[in-house]
C-alpha positions as CSV (number, residue, x, y, z in Angstrom):
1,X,-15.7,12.9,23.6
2,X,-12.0,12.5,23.0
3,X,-9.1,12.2,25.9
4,X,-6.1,14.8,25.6
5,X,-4.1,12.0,24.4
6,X,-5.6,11.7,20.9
7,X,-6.2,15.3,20.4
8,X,-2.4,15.8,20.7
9,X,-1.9,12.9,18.3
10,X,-4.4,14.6,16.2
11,X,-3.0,18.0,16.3
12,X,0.6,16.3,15.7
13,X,-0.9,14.6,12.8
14,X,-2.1,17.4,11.2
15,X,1.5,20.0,11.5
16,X,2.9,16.9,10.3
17,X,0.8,16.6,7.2
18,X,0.6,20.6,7.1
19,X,4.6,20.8,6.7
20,X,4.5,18.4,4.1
21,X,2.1,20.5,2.5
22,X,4.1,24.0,2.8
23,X,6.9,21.8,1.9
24,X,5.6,20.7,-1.5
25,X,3.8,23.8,-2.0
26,X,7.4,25.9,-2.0
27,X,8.6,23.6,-4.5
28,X,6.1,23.6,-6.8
29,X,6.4,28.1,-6.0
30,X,10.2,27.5,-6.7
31,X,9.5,25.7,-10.2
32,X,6.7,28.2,-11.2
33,X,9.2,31.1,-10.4
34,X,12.1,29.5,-12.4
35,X,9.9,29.3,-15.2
36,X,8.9,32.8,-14.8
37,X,12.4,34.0,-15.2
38,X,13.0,31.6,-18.1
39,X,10.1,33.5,-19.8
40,X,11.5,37.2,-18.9
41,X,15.0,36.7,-20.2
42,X,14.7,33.8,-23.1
43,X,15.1,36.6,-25.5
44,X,18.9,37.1,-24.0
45,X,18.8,33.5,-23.2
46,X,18.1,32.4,-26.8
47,X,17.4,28.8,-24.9
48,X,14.4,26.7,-25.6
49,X,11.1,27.3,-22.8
50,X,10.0,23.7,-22.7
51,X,14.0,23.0,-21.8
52,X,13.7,24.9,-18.3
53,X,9.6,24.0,-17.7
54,X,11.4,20.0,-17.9
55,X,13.8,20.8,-15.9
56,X,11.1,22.7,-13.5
57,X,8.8,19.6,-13.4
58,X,11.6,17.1,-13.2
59,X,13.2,19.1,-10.2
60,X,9.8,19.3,-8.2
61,X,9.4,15.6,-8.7
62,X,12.1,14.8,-7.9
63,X,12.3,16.7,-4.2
64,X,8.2,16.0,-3.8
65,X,9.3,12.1,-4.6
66,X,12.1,12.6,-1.7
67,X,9.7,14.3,0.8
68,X,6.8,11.6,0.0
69,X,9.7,8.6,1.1
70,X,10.9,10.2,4.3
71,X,6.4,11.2,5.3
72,X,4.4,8.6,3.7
73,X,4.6,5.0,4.5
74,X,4.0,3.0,1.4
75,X,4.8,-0.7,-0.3
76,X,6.2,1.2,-3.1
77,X,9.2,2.8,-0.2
78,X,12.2,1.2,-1.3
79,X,16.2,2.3,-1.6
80,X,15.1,2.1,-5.7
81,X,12.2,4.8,-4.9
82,X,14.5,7.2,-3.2
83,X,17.5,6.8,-5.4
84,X,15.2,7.1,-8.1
85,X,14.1,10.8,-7.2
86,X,17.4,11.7,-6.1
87,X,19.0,11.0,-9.5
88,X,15.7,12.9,-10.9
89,X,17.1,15.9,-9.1
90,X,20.5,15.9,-9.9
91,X,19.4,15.6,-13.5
92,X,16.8,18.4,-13.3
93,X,19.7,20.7,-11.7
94,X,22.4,19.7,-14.8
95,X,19.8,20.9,-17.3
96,X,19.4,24.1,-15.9
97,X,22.6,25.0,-15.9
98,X,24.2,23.1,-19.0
99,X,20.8,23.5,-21.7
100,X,23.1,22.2,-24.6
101,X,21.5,19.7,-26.9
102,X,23.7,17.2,-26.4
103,X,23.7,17.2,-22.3
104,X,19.7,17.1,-22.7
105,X,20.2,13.7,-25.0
106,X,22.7,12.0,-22.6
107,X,21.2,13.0,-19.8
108,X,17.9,11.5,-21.2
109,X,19.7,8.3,-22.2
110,X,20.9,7.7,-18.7
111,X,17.8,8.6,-17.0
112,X,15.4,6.3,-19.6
113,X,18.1,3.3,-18.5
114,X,18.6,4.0,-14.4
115,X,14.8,4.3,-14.8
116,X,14.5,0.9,-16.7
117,X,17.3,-0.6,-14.3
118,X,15.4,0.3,-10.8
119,X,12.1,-0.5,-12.1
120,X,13.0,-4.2,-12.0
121,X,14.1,-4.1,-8.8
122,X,11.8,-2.3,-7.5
123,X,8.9,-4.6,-8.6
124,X,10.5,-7.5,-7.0
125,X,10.6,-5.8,-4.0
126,X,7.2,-5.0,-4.1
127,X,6.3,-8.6,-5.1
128,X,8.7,-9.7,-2.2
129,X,6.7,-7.8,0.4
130,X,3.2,-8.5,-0.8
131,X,4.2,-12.6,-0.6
132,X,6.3,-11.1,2.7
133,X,2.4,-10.1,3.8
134,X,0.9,-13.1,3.1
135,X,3.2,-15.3,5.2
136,X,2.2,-13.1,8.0
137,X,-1.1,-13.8,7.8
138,X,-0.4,-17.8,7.6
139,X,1.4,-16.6,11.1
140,X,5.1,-17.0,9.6
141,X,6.8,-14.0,10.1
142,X,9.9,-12.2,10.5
143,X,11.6,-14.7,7.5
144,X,14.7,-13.4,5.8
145,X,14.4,-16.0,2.8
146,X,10.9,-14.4,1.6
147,X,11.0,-16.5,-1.8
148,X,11.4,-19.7,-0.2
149,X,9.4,-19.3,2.8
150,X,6.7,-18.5,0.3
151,X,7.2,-21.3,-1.8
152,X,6.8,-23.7,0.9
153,X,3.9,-23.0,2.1
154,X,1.7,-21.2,-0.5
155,X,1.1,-23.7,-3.4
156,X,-1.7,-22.0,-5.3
157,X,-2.2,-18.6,-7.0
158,X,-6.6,-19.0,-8.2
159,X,-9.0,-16.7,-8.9
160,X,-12.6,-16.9,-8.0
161,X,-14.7,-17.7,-10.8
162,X,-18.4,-16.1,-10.8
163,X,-19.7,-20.2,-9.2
164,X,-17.3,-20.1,-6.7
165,X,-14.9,-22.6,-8.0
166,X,-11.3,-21.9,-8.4
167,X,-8.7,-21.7,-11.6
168,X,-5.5,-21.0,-11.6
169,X,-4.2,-18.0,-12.8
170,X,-2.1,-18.1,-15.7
171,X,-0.9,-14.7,-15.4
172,X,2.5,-13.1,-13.2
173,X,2.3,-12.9,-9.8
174,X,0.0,-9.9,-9.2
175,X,0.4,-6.8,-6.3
176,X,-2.4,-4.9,-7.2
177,X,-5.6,-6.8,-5.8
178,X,-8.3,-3.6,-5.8
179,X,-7.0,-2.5,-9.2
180,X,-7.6,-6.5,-10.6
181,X,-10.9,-6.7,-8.6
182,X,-12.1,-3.2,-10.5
183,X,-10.7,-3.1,-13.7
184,X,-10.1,-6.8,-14.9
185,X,-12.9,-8.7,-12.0
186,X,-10.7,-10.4,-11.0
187,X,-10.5,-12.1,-7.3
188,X,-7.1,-13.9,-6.2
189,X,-7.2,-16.6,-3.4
190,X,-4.5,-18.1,-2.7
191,X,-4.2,-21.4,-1.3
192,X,-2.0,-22.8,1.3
193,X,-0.6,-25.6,3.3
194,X,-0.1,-25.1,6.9
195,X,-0.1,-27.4,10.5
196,X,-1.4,-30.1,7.9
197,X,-4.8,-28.5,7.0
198,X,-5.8,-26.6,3.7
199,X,-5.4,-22.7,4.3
200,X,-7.2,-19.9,1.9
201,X,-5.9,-16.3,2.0
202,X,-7.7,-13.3,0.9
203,X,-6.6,-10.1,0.0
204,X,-8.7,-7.6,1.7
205,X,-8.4,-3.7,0.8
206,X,-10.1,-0.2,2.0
207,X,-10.1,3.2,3.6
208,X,-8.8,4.1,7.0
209,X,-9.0,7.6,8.5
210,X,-6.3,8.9,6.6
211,X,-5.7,6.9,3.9
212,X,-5.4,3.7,2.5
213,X,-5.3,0.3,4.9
214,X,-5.1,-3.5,3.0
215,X,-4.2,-6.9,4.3
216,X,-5.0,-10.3,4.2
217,X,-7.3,-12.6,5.6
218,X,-6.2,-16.4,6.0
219,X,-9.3,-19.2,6.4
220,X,-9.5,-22.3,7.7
221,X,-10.0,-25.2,5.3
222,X,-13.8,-25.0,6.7
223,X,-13.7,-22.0,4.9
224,X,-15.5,-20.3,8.0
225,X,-12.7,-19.9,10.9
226,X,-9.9,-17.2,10.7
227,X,-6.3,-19.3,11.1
228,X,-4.6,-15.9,10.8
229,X,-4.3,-12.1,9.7
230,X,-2.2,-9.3,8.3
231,X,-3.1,-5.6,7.8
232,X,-1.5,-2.3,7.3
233,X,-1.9,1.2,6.3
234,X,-0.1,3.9,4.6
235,X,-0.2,7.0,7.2
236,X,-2.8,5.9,10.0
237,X,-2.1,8.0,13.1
238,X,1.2,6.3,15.4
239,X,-0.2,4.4,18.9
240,X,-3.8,5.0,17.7
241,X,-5.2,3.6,14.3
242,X,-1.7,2.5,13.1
243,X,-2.2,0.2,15.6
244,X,-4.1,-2.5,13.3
245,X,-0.7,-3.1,11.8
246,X,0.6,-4.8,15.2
247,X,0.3,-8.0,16.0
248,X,-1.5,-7.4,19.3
249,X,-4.6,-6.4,17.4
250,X,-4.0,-9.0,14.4
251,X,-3.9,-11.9,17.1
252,X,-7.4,-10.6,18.3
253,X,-8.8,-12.4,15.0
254,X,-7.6,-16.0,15.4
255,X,-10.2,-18.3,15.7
256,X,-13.4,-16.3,15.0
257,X,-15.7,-17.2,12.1
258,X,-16.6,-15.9,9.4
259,X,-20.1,-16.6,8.4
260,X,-23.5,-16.3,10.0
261,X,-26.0,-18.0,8.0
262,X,-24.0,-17.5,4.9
263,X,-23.7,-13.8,5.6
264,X,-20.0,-12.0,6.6
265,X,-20.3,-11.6,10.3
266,X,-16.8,-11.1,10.6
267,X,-15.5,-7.9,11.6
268,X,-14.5,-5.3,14.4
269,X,-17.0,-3.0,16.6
270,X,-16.4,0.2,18.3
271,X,-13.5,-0.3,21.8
272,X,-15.6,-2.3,24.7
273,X,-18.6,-2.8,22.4
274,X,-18.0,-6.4,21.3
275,X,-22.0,-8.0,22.1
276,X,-20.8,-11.4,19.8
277,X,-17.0,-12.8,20.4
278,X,-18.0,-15.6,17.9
279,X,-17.7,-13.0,14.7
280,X,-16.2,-9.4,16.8
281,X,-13.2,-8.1,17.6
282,X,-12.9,-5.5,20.0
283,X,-11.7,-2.0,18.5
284,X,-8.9,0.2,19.1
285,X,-9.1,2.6,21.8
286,X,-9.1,6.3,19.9
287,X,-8.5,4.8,16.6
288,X,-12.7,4.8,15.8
289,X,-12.4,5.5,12.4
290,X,-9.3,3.6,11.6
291,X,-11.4,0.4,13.3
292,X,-14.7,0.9,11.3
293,X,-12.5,1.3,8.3
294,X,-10.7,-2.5,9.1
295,X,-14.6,-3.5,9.8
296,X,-15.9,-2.1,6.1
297,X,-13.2,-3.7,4.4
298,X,-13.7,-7.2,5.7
299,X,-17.2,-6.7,5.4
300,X,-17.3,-5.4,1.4
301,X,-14.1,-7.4,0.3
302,X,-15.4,-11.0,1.6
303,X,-18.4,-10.6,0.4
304,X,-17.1,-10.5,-2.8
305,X,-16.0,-14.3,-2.1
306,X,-19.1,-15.3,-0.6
307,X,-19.9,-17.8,-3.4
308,X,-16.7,-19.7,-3.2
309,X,-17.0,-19.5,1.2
310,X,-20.3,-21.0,1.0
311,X,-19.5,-23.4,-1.8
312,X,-19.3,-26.7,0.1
């Protein structure tokens, strides 16, 4: 059923994700046994328990943060994530072997303000990457002025009321789409300006084989013909379903339509299977369930903007 190319990406996929387990799993062992020890000589100690179970936690989040930046691909990465966990570590280590009061209150002074310090940054640079992944799905990519590229050709921020008109949104620039959608029902559309016609981008979100794949999905002003589109993924499997993140398979979209009599016909079918190149796009070869994945997603998160697509 499968060539010998994608069980070996398989099998590599899992020792990688099966190191990362043991990897995390011997911290957490490490913390649970410091603790242990805390417990056994506290009496000779006279030191405070909840002093070295901090320190514990803070030290295995700290090295599970610095495992998840070098294994996991996320929007969230960033020199702010990593430095973040490394100072976590640092400070874990201090307490354990300087538990004076005072050490314990500076040290929590400094980590409260780096904290407070990289959180700033590191929400711009998530903002920066989410507009970053909307150029790329109006086709303009590889910018180095993200900000300005942005404002130049993305002149609305709406959301989707339940009639299918559009208001604007009042509210910050937001990088959480699913979490809007399913807590505050809320659906973002931003509107563009590009080749002088009217543009609409959707953010699309969903499931791939082994985790979580998003993108975006620019219209057409017809509201009915894909102009462009950008997806990635967290940890799909390299040269097979990690594949939907290149621009080879995103170019595949360009120019196909949307709606079949005001259904979402839009979406990818199994490698070679493609039966209507108005509304399909053809697969990637071993990457089965990372395609079906892309193909739910477009499916489930346009329809939740049928009324506005069919709103003429």
């Amino acid at each position: 059923m499968f060539d010998g190319s994608f069980r070996e990406e398989l099998r590599n996929r899992w020792n990688e994700r099966l190191q990362s387990m043991r990897i995390i799993g011997f911290i957490v062992s490490i913390a649970l046994i410091a603790v242990g020890i805390t417990c056994i000589f506290i009496p000779m100690l006279s030191v405070n328990l909840m002093h070295y179970i901090f320190a514990s936690v803070l030290l295995a989040a700290g090295i599970f943060h610095i495992v998840n930046y070098f294994t996991i691909k996320t929007p969230f990465r960033s020199g702010g994530y990593l430095a973040m966990a490394i100072i976590q570590v640092i400070v874990a280590l201090i307490l354990f072997f300087s538990p004076s009061i005072v050490t314990i209150e500076i040290l929590a002074f400094m980590l409260a303000f780096v904290s407070s310090s990289l959180r700033d940054r590191q929400n711009k640079n998530v903002e920066l990457d989410t507009k970053k992944q909307i150029l790329s799905a109006l086709n303009v990519r590889n910018v180095e002025d993200v900000e300005s590229e942005y404002n130049k050709y993305v002149k609305q921020d709406m959301l989707m009321q339940s009639d299918g008109t559009l208001s604007e949104n009042t509210d910050v620039f937001s990088t959480a789409y699913e979490k809007e959608v399913k807590e505050n029902n809320r659906f973002h559309v931003f509107v563009a300006e590009k080749d002088g016609d009217t543009k609409y981008i959707f953010p699309v979100y969903g499931t791939g084989l082994w985790g979580a794949i998003w993108g975006y999905i620019a219209l057409n002003s017809d509201k009915n013909t894909v102009y462009g589109v950008y997806f990635s993924h967290a940890s799909e499997t390299p040269g097979l379903g990690a594949e939907i993140a290149t621009e080879n398979f995103q170019d595949l979209f360009a120019g196909k339509k949307t709606l079949d009599n005001g259904k979402i016909a839009l979406g990818v079918v199994k490698n070679g299977k493609v039966n209507n190149p108005e509304y399909q796009v053809d697969g990637i070869s071993g990457g089965t369930i990372t395609s079906e994945g892309v193909n739910q997603m477009l499916k489930k998160c346009l329809n939740n903007y049928k009324n506005f697509l069919i709103k003429r």
